[in-house]
Each structure stands twice: as C-alpha cells, then as structure tokens.
N, C-alpha and C positions, 0 to 999 in steps of 0.2 A: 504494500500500500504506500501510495506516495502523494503530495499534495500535490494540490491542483494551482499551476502556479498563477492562473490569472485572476481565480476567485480570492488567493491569499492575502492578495494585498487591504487593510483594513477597509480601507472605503469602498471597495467591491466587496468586500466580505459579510460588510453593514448592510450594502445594499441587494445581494441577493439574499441577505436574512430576514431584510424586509419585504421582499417580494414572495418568498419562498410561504407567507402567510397566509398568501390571498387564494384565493380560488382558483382553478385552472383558467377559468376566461374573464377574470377581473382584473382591471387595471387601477395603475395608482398614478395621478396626477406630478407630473413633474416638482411641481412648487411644494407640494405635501411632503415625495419622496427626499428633497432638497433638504426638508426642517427636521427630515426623523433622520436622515444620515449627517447632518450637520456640514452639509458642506454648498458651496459657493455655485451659482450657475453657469460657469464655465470650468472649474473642479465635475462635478456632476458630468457636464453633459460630455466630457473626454473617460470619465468613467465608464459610461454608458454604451459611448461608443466602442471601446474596449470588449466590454461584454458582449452587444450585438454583433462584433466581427465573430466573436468566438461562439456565437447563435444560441448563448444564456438569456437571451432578452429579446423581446421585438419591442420598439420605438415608435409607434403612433401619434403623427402629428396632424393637428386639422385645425379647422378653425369653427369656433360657437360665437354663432353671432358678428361678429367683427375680431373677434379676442382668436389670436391662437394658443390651442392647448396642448401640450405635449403629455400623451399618456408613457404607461410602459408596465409592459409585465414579464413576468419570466415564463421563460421556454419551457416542454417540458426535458426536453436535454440539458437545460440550465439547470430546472431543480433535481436532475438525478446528478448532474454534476456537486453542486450544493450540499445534494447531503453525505456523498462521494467524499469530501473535503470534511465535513463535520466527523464523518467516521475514522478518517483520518488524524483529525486532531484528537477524536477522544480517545484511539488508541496509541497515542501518543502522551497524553495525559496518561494513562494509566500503565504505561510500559515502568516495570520496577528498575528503574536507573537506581537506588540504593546496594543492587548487587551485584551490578557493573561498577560503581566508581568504589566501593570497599576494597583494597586488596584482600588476599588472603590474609587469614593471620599465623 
C-alpha cells in the first residue's frame, strides 16, 4: 500500500474529505467548498484543477441568473481513490514503529 501522491497534499486532502460527504450526484458550491477548506480562490481553483486532470472531480461551471456558479463534486474514481489514501494513512498510523526503532537488548 502506498499513498496517493496527489490527494496527499493537505489542501487536496481537505478537499476530497469534503466532497467524499456528499452524495454520488450532489454538488458543493465553489464559494462554500472555499470556506470549509480554508483556502483563497485562486489556491482553490489550481487545486481543483489538479484533481480534475487526475478525474477525482468534475468542475461544473454555469451561470444563475446573470451570476456565474462554479459547482464541483467528486468522481467516483476520486472517492475510491480517497478512501485508497485514508487506508493508507491509517495503516500507517497503526504500523508498530516501537519494535523497529528499539534495538535488541
């Protein structure tokens, strides 16, 4: 088992953790996903595009009204990727490193 090195990084990590919530064909609003991953709209939207090259997300952009809205949700090859990585990490958390760094006695 090995990580996945695009979802690794924290702000792609944030933000497939917040998609990886929603429903298979629910999307979450750009501006929304911006204030739960805490990061800036051009942070964001190079993240995003990271992840849709790598086809963990599709990017829906339209216009309401006169206003453009950018949605976005995850793949489902994103969230099998996602949880790919979480498994990764918790067995990695859980690997006994106390009985590798003891020498013998």
């Amino acid at each position: 088992m090995k990580p996945n090195d695009i979802i690794h990084q924290s702000t792609r990590l944030r933000i497939m953790a917040a998609l990886n919530v929603l429903e298979a064909r629910e999307w979450i609003e750009f501006t929304r996903l911006r204030a739960l991953v805490e990061a800036t709209d051009g942070n964001l939207g190079a993240h995003l595009e990271t992840l849709a090259r790598a086809g963990y997300v599709t990017i829906d952009k339209q216009f309401v009204g006169k206003k453009p809205q950018t949605r976005v949700r995850a793949t489902s090859s994103g969230k099998r990727a996602f949880v790919d990585h979480v498994n990764y990490l918790r067995s990695v958390l859980n690997e006994p490193f106390s009985s590798k760094i003891r020498s013998p006695a």
